[in-house]
C-alpha positions in Angstrom: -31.8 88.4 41.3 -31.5 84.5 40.6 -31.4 84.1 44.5 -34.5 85.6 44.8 -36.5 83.7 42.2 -35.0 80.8 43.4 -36.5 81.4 46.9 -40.1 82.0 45.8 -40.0 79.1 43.7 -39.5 77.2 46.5 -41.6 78.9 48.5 -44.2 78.4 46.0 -43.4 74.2 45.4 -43.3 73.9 49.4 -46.4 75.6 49.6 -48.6 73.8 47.0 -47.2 70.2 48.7 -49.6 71.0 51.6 -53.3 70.1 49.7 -51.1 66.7 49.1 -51.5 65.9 52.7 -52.9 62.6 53.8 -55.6 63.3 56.4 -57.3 60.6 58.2 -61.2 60.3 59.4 -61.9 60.7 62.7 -65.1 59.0 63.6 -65.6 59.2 67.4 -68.4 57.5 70.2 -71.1 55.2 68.9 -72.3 54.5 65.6 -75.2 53.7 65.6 -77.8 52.6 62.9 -81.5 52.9 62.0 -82.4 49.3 62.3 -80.7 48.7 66.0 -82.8 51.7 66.5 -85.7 49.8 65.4 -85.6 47.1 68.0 -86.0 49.3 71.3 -89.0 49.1 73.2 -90.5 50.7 75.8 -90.0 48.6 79.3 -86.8 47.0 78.3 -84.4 46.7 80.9 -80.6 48.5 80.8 -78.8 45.3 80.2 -81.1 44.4 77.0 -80.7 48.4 75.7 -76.9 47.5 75.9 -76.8 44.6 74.2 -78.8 45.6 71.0 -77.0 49.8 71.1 -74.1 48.8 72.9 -72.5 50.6 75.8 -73.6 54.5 75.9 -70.6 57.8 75.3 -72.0 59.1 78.4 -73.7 58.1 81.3 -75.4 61.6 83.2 -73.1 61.5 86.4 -76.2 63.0 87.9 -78.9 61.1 86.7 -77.7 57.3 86.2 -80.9 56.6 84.7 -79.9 59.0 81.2 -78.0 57.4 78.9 -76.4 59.6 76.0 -75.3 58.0 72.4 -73.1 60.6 70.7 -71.4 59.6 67.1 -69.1 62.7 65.6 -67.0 61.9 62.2 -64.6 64.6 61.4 -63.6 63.9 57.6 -59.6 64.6 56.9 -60.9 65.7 52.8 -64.1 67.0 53.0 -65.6 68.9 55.7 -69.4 68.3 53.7 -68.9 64.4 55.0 -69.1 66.0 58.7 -71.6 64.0 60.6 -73.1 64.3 64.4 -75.8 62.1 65.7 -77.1 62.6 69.5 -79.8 59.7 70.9 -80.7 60.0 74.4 -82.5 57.2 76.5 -83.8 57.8 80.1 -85.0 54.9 82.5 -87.2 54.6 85.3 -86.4 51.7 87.6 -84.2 50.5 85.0 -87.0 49.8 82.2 -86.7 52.7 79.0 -89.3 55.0 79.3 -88.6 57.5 76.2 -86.0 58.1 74.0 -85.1 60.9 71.8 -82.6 62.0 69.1 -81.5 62.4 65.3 -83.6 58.8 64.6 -87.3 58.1 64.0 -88.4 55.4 66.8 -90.3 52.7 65.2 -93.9 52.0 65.7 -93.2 49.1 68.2 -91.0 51.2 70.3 -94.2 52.7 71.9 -95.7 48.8 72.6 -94.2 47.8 76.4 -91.5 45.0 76.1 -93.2 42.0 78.1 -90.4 40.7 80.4 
């Protein structure tokens, strides 16, 4: 009998040690941010859309001129803290002609970038 409470008291100790777990975030892709957002215009060339964004996740091995911006954060506590942004940009002649996604595009993004 003493063998057995024994064993389910371990059991039960072992058991509860699991919610003591460190887990870490796992933020994954490109995080990006309202106010980089903010500075895209229409008619800006590749090279300029990488340098205020950054290089894209994914690059459309089909279309070269779609550019996809994917940010996923997995957190180790608490799964409300989840997050998943998607922004996609598509050129023409490598000038950005529209973009579209989880952020509002400013006002000036509709006004054509004068090279």
């Amino acid at each position: 009998m003493l063998f057995r409470i024994l064993a389910i008291t371990i059991a039960l100790s072992l058991s509860a040690c699991s919610s003591w777990v460190f887990r870490i975030d796992i933020p994954q892709g490109n995080f990006l941010e309202q106010k980089d957002i903010d500075k895209l215009q229409i008619g800006m060339n590749k090279e300029q859309v990488k340098y205020v964004l950054g290089s894209p996740v994914i690059v459309d091995a089909f279309n070269k001129d779609t550019w996809h911006y994917v940010y996923l954060f997995k957190s180790g506590r608490n799964s409300a803290f989840d997050t998943n942004k998607k922004f996609t940009m598509k050129f023409e002649n490598d000038l950005l002609v529209s973009a579209e996604g989880d952020f509002e595009l400013s006002e000036n993004f509709y006004v054509p970038m004068v090279n």
